[in-house]
C-alpha positions as CSV (number, residue, x, y, z in Angstrom):
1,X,-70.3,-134.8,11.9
2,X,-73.7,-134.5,13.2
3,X,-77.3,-133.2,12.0
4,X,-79.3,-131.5,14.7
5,X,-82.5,-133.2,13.6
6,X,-85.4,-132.4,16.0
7,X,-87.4,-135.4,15.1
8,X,-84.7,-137.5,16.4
9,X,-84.2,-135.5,20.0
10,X,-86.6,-134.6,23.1
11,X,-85.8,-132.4,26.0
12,X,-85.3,-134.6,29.1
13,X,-83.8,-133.9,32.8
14,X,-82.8,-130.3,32.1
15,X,-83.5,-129.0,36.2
16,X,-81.8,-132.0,37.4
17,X,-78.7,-131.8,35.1
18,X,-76.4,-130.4,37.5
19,X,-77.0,-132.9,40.3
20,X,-76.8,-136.3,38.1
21,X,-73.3,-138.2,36.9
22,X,-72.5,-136.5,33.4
23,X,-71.9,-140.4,32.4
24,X,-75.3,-141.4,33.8
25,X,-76.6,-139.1,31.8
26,X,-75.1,-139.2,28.9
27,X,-75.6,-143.1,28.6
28,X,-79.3,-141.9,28.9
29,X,-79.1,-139.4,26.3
30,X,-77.2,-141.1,23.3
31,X,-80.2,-143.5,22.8
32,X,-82.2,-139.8,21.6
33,X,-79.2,-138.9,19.1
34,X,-78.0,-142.3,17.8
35,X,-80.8,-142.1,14.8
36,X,-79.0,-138.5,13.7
37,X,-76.7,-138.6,10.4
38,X,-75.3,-135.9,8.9
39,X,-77.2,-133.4,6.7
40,X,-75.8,-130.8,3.9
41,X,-78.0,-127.7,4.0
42,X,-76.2,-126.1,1.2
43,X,-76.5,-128.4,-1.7
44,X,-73.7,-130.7,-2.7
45,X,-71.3,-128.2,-0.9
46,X,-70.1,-131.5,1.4
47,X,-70.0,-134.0,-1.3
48,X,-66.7,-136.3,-1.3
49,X,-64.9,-135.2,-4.6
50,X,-62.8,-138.9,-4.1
51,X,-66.6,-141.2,-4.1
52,X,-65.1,-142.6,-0.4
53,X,-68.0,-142.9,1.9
54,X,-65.3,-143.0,4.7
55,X,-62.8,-139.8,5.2
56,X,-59.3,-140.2,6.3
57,X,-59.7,-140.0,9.8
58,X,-63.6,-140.7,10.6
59,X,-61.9,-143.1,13.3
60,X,-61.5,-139.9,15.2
61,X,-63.7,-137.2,14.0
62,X,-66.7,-139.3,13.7
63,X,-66.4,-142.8,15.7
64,X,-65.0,-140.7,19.1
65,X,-61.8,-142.4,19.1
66,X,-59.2,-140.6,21.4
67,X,-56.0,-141.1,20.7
68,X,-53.4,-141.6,23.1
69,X,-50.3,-139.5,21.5
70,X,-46.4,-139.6,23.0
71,X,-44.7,-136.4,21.9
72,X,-40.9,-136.8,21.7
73,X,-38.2,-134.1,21.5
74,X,-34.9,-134.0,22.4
75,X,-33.5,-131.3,24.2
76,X,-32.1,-129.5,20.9
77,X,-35.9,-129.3,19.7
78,X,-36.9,-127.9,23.0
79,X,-33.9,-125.8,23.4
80,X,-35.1,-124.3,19.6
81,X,-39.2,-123.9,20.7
82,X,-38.2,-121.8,24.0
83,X,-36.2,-119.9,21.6
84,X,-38.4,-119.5,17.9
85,X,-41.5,-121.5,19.1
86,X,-43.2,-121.2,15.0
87,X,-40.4,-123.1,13.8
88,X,-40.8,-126.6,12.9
89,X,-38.8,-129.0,14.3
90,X,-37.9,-133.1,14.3
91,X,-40.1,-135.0,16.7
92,X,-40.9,-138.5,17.0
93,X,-44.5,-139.6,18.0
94,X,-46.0,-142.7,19.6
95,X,-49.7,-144.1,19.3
96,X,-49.8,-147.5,20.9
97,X,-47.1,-149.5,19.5
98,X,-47.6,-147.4,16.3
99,X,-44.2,-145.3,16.0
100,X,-43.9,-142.3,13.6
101,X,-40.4,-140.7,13.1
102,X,-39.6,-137.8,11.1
103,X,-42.4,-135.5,12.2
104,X,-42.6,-132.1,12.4
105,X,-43.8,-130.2,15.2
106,X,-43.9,-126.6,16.0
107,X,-45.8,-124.3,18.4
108,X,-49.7,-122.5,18.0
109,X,-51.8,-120.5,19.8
110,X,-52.6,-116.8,19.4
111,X,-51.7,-114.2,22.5
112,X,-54.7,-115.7,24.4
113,X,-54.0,-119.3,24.0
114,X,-50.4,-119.2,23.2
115,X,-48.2,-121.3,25.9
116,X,-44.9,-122.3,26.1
117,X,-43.2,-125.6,25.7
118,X,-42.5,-125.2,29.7
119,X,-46.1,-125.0,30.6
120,X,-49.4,-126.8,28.2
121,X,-48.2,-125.7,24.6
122,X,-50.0,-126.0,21.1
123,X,-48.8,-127.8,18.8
124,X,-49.2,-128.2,14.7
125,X,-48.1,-131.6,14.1
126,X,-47.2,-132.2,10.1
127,X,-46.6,-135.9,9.5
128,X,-45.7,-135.7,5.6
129,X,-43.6,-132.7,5.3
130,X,-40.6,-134.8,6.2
131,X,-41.5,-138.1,5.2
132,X,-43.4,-138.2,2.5
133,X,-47.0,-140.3,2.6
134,X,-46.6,-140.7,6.5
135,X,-50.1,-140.2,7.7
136,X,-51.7,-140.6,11.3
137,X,-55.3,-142.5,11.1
138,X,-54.7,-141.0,7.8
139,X,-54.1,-137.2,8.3
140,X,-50.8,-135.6,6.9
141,X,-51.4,-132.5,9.1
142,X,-53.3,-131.9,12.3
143,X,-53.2,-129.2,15.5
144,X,-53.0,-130.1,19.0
145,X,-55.1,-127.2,20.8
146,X,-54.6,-126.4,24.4
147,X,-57.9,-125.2,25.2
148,X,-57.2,-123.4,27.6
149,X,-60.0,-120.4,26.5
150,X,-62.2,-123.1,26.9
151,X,-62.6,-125.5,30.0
152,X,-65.6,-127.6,28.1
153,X,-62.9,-128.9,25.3
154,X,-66.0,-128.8,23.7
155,X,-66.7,-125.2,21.8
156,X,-64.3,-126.4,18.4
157,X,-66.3,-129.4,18.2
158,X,-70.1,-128.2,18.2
159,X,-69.3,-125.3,16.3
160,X,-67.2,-126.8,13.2
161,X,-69.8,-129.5,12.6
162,X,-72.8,-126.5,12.9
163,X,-70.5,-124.5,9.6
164,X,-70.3,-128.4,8.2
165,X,-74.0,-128.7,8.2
166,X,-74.5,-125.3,6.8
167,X,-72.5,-126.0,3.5
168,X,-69.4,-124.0,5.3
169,X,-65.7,-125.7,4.8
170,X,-64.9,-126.8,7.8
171,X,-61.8,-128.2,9.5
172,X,-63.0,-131.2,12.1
173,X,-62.3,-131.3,15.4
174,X,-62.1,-134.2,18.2
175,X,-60.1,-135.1,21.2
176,X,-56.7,-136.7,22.0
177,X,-54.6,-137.5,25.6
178,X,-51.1,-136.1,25.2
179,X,-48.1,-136.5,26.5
180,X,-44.5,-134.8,26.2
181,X,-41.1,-136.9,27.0
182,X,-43.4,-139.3,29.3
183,X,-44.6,-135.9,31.1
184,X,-48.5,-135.9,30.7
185,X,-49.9,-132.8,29.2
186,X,-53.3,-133.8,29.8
187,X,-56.4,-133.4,27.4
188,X,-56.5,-131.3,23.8
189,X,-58.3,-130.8,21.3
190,X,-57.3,-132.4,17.8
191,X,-58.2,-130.2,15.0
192,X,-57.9,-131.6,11.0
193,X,-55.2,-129.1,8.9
194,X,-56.2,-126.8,6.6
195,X,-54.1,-128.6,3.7
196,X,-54.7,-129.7,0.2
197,X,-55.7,-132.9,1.7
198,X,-58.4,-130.9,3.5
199,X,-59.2,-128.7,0.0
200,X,-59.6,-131.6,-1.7
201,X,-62.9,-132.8,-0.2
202,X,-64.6,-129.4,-1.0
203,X,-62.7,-128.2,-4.2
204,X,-62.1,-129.9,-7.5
205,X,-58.9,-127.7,-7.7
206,X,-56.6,-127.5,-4.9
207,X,-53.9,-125.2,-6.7
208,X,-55.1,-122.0,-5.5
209,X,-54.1,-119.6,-2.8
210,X,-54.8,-120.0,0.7
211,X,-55.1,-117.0,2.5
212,X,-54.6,-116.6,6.6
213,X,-56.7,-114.1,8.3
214,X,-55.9,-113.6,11.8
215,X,-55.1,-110.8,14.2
216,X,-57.4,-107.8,12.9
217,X,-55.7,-108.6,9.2
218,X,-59.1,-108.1,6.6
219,X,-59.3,-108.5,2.6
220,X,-57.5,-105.0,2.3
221,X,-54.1,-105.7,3.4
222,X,-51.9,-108.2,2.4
223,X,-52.3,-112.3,4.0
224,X,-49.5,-114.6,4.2
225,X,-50.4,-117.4,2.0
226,X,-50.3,-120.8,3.3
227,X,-50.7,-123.0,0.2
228,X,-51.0,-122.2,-3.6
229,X,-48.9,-122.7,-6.7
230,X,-48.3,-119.1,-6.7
231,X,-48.2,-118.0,-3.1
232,X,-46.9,-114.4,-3.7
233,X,-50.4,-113.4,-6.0
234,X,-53.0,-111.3,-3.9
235,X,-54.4,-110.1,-6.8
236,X,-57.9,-111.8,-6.2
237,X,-57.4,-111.0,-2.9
238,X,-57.1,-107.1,-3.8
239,X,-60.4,-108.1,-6.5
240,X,-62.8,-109.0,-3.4
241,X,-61.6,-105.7,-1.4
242,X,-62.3,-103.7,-4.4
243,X,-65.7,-105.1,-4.9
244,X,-66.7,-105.0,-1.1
245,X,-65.9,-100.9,-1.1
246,X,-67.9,-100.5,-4.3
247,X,-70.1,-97.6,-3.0
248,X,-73.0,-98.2,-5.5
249,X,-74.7,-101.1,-4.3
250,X,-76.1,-102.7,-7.4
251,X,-72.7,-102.6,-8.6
252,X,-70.8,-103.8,-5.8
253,X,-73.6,-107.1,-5.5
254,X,-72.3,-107.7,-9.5
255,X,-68.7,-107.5,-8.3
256,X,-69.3,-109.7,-5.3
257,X,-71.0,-112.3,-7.2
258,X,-67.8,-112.3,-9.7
259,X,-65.4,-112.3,-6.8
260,X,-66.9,-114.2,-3.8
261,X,-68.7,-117.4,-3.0
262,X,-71.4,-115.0,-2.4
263,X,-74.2,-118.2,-1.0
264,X,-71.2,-120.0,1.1
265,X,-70.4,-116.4,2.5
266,X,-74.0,-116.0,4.0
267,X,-73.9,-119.0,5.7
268,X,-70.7,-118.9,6.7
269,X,-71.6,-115.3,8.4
270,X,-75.0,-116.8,9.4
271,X,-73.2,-119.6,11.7
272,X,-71.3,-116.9,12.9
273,X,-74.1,-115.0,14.6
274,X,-75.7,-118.3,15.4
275,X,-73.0,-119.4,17.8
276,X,-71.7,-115.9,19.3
277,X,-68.4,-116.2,17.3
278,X,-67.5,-112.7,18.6
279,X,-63.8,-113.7,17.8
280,X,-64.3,-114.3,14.3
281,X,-64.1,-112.7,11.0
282,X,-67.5,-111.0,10.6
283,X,-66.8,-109.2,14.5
284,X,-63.5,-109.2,14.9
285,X,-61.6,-109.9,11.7
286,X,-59.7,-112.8,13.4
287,X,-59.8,-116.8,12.9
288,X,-60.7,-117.2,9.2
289,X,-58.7,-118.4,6.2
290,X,-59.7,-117.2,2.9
291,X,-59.3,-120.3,-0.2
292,X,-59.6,-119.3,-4.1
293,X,-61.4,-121.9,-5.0
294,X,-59.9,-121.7,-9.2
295,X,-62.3,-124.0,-10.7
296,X,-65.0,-121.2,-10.5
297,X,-62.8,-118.1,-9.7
298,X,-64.1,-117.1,-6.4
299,X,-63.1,-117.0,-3.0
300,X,-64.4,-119.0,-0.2
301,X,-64.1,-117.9,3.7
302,X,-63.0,-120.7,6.3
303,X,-63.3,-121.1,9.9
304,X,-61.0,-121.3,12.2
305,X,-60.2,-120.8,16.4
306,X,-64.0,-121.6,17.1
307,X,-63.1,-121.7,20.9
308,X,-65.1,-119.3,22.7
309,X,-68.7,-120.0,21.3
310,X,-71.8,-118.7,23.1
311,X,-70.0,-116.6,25.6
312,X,-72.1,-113.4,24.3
313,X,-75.7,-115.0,24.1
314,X,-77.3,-111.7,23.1
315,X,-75.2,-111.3,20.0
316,X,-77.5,-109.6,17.7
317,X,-78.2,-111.9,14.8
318,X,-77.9,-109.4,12.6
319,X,-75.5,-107.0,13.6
320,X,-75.7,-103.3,13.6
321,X,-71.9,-102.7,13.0
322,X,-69.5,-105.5,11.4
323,X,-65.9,-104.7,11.8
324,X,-64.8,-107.2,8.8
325,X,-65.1,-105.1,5.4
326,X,-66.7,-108.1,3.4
327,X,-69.5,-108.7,5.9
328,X,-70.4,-104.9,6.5
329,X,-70.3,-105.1,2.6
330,X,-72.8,-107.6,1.9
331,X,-75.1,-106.8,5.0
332,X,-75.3,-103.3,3.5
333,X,-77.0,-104.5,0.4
334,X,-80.8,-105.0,0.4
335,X,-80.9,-107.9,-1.4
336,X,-77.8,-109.7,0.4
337,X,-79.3,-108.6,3.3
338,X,-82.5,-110.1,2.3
339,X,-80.8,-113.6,0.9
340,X,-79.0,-113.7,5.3
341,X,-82.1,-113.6,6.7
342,X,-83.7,-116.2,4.7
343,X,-80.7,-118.4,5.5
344,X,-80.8,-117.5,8.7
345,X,-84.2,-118.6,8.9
346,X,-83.5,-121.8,7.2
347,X,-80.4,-122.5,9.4
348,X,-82.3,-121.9,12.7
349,X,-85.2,-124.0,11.8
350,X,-83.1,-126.9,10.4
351,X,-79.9,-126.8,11.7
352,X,-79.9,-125.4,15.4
353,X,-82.0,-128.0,17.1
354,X,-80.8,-127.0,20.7
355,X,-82.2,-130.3,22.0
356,X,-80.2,-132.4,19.3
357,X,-77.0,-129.9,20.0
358,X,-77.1,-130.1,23.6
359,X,-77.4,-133.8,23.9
360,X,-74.8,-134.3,21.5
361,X,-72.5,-132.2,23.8
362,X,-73.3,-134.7,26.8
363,X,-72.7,-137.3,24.3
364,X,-69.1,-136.3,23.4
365,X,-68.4,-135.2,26.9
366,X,-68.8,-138.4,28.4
367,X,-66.3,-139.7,26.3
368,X,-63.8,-136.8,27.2
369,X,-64.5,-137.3,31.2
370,X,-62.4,-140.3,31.9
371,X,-59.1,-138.9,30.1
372,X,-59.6,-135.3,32.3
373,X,-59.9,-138.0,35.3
374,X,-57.0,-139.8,34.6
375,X,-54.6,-136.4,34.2
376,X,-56.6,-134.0,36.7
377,X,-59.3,-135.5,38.7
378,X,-59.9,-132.2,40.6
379,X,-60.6,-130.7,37.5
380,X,-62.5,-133.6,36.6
381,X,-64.8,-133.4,39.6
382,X,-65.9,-130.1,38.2
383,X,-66.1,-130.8,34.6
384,X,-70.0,-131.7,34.4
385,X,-70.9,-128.9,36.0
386,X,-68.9,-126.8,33.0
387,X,-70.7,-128.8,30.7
388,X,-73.9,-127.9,32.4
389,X,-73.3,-124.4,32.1
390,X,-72.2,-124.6,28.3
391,X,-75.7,-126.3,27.3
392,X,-77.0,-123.6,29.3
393,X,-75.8,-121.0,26.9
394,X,-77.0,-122.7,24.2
395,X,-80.2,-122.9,25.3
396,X,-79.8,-119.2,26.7
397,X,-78.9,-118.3,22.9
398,X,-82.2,-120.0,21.2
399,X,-83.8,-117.8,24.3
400,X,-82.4,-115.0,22.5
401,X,-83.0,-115.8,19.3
402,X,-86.8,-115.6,20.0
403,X,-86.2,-112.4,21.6
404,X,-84.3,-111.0,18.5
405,X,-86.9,-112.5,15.9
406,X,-90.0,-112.0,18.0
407,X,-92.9,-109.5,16.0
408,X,-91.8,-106.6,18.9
409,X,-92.4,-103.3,17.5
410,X,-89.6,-100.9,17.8
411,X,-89.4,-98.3,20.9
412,X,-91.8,-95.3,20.6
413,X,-90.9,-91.9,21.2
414,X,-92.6,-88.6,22.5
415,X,-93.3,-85.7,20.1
416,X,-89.9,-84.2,21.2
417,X,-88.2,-87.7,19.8
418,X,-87.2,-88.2,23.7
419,X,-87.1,-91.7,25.0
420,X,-86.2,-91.4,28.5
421,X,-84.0,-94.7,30.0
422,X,-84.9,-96.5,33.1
423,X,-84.4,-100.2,32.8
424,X,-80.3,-101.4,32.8
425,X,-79.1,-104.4,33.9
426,X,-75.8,-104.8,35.6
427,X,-72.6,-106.6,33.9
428,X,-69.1,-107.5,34.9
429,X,-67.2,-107.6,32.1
430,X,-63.2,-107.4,33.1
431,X,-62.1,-108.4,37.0
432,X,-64.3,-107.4,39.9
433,X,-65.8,-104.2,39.5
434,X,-68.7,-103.3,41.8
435,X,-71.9,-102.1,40.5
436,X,-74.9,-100.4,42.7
437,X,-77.6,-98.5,42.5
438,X,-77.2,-95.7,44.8
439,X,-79.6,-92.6,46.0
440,X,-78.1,-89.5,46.6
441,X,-79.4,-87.1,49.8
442,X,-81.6,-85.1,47.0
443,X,-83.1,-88.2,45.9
444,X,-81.3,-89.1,42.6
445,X,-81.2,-92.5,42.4
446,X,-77.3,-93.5,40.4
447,X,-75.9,-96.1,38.6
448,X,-72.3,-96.2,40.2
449,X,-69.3,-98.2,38.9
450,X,-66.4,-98.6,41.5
451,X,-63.1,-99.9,39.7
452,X,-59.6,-101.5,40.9
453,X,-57.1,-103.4,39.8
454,X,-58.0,-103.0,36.5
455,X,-61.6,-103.9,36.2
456,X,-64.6,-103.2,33.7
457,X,-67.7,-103.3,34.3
458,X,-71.1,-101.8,32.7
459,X,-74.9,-101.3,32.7
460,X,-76.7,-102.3,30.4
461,X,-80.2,-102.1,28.1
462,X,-81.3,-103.0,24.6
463,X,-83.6,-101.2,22.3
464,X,-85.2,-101.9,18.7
465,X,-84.5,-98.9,16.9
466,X,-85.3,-98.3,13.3
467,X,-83.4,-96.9,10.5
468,X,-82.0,-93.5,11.5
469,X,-79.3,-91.3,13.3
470,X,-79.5,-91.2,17.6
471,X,-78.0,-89.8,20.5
472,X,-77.8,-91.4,24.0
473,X,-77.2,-89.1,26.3
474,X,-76.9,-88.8,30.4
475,X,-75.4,-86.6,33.3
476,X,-72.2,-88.3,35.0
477,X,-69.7,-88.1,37.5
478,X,-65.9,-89.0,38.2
479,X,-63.8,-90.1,41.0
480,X,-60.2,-90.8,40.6
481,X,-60.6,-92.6,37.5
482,X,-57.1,-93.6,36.1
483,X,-57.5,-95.1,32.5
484,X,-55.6,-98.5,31.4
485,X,-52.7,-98.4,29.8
486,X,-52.9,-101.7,28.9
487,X,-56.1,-101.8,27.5
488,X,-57.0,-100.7,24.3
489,X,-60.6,-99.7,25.6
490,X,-60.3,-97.7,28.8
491,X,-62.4,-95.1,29.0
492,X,-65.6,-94.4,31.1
493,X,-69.0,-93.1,29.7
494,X,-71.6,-93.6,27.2
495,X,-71.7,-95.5,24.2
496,X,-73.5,-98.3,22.3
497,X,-72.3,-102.1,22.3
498,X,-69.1,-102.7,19.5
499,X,-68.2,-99.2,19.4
500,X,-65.7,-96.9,21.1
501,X,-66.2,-94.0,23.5
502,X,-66.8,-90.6,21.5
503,X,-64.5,-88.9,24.2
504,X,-61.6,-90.2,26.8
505,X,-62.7,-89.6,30.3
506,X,-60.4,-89.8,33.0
507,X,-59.6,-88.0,36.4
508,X,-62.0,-86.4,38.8
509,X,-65.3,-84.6,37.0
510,X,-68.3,-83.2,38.3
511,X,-71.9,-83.7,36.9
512,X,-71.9,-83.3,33.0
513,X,-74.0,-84.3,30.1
514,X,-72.1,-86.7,27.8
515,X,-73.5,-87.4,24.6
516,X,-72.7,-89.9,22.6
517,X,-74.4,-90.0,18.7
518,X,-74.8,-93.3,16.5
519,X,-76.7,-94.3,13.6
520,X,-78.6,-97.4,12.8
521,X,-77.8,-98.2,9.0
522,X,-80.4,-101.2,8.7
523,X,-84.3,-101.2,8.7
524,X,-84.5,-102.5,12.2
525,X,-81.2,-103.3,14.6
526,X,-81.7,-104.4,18.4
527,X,-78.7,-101.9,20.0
528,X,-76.8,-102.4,23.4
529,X,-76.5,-99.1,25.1
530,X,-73.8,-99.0,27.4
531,X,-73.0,-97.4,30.8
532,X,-69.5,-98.3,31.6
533,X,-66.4,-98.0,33.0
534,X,-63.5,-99.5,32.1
535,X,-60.3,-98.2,34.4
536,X,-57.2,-99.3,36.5
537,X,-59.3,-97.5,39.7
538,X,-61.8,-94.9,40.0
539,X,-65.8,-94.4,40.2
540,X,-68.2,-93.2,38.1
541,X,-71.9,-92.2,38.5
542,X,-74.5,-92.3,35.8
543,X,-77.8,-90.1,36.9
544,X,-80.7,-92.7,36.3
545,X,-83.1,-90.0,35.7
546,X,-81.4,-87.9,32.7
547,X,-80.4,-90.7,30.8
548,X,-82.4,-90.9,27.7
549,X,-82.2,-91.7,23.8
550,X,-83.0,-88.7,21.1
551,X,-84.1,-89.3,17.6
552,X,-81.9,-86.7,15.6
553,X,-84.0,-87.1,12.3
């Protein structure tokens, strides 16, 4: 674990970065982050219920150790993964002349990461469930992560030990070399389980229910339980659900603060926003578990499948929509709303140190080059340049954090509540879509979209809007657009960043004025609008000149 302390760090070499040896470097760089140590900003929330001042497996997590692990399965155990790859079954492993027998192993991933046992699987490996005390570098329980959302092998790390330094419980994550039957797999990422184990460093009670939220699953449906002496309860689970759709909002902050870990919850959303976690709970209601912590009757959210961090650097720190119910809840409420941004003031200031973050990342990344050389040195070759680009977006997120926080008033409109829209920026978003601006023989200048083969792309701009309700509105045009079956977001048309078109467009149309209404529930939001087509083929037009923003109260 790390603390970005910006005392201990300087900016150094960042032009030249691309063009130097990552281990050059990185040799150069750990002098600036070897005085760091590891901060708590939410008070006693890491402290070590057991008094250890080492954890079982620091080796790892902390020291960089990678581990060199032989997978063995007969053919039976492969047979049964090709057929029911979730169930467990017997494997031997191999760490040096360190044998383990009796472990079980079983397939991971979600339908992004998932692969087979044929190809670079996941695995969750569970040392003790068969043999009872076995441990490895004393973990009962660990994942083997494929990566393969992220070519940096580097996104889990830097963003579990930013929730750890924010007072979030938080699974650690390092590196290990695999190998399956003597067939090398290559590099993965070696994640901590979520097991009592794990509970126990954070929680004086480690009877309660632990809940999994994945796949669009939030607080009002019911969550497989994956530990608890009474796994079949959701009754706190239906508690917090009931107090996050409290419509009055002094009574729904009472019933929060009965139900929820109300403090961990804001930071745990905070670090969220903080690293563009666009796949997590707060946007996507995916990768979180749930814990009821028993000794003070409230539940606590966990992260989990932090893998494609700081893709989306112009995340709005505080979001105009939330899709999970519990962060819409508390964001919704003045005074929660007001307790956020004073953590996330406190987090950015001492917590995201980008120069402490980033030269950490070169830090751990020299360790991971020579295994991706020894199982792909093609890959290799091109590995510092991904690492380049991932401290990049770092530093491209702090350049939108003092965009986002910035003293800019919000966007003035005429007496007629008009704000016409000239400025967009271009953006692929799905395949190779081509974008242009285009003048028609009239003079119109157009923002055109050409899709094939299943392509999205968009144009872009970003507005500070203050509390009310809006309409963006434009004149477009269509051309043998043929929607996507296969994705859930086809369309073409207006609309504003996380939210759906008003109206399914498809087919051949001739200039018409598409509106598309939205309200901004907060005091102030930053809000993506959104020219954009998403479509198996077909082209669409937008008319630069009539697209424009109306205040409706």
């Amino acid at each position: 674990m790390y603390c970005w302390r910006q005392e201990s760090c300087r900016k150094t070499g960042r032009r030249s970065l691309n063009r130097q040896n990552l281990r050059d470097t990185v040799a150069r760089q750990a002098a600036l982050v070897s005085a760091l140590f590891l901060i708590a900003v939410h008070t006693g929330s890491t402290a070590r219920s057991d008094g250890q001042s080492r954890l079982p497996g620091d080796d790892i997590f902390k020291d960089g150790l990678i581990p060199k692990i032989r997978l063995e399965l007969s053919r039976g155990a492969l047979d049964l993964l090709r057929q029911r790859p979730r169930t467990y079954v017997r494997a031997t492993v191999r760490e040096g002349n360190i044998t383990y027998t009796n472990v079980s192993v079983r397939l991971k991933g979600g339908p992004g990461s998932f692969r087979s046992i044929d190809d670079k699987p996941a695995f969750t490996i569970n040392f003790d469930r068969l043999a009872d005390g076995q441990k490895f570098h004393g973990l009962k329980k660990m994942h083997l992560n494929n990566s393969v959302q992220d070519p940096t092998y580097l996104s889990e790390k830097i963003a579990r030990e930013l929730f750890e330094a924010a007072g979030v419980p938080a699974p650690r994550a390092a590196h290990a070399a695999v190998e399956l039957n003597g067939d090398p797999l290559g590099l993965y990422v070696l994640i901590e389980g979520i097991d009592k184990q794990f509970l126990r460093r954070y929680f004086k009670d480690t009877t309660g229910n632990l809940y999994d939220g994945h796949s669009q699953n939030d607080v009002t449906r019911p969550m497989r339980t994956n530990s608890g002496e009474n796994p079949q309860d959701q009754s706190r689970l239906k508690a917090l659900a009931a107090a996050a759709q409290e419509p009055d909002l002094n009574k729904r902050m009472a019933a929060l603060e009965k139900t929820l870990d109300v403090d961990r919850f804001i930071s745990f959303l905070a670090i969220e926003m903080i690293i563009c976690h666009w796949d997590g709970y707060a946007l996507n209601r995916n990768n979180y578990r749930i814990y009821h912590d028993r000794a003070h009757d409230r539940m606590v959210f966990i992260p989990q499948g932090v893998d494609q961090t700081f893709q989306r650097p112009n995340i709005p720190l505080f979001p105009q929509t939330a899709n999970g119910l519990v962060a819409r809840s508390v964001l919704e409420i003045p005074q929660a709303r007001e307790r956020y941004r004073e953590r996330m003031s406190q987090l950015l200031t001492n917590v995201f140190q980008v120069a402490a973050i980033t030269n950490h990342v070169y830090e751990v990344a020299a360790k991971v080059q020579p295994v991706l050389a020894a199982s792909d040195p093609q890959f290799a070759g091109s590995y510092p340049q991904r690492v380049v680009a991932f401290c990049r977006r770092i530093q491209s997120r702090v350049n939108s954090f003092e965009h986002q926080l910035s003293p800019s008033p919000a966007v003035k409109f005429d007496r007629a509540q008009v704000l016409p829209l000239r400025t967009w920026e271009p953006k692929i978003d799905v395949g190779a879509p081509s974008l242009a601006k285009a003048r028609e023989t009239e003079g119109k200048t157009l923002l055109q979209i050409s899709a094939r083969e299943s392509s999205a792309g968009s144009w872009r701009t970003s507005v500070l809007l203050d509390r009310g309700r809006y309409r963006l509105e434009g004149k477009l045009r269509l051309q043998g657009v043929k929607l996507n079956p296969e994705d859930p977001k086809t369309g073409a048309g207006l609309r504003i960043s996380r939210q759906k078109f008003s109206r399914q467009l498809s087919g051949d149309m001739d200039w018409t004025t598409i509106p598309f209404d939205f309200e901004v529930q907060q005091d102030q939001a930053d809000v993506e609008l959104v020219c954009e087509l998403r479509a198996a083929q077909g082209q669409i037009w937008f008319d630069l000149a009539s697209l424009r923003l109306v205040r409706r109260d």
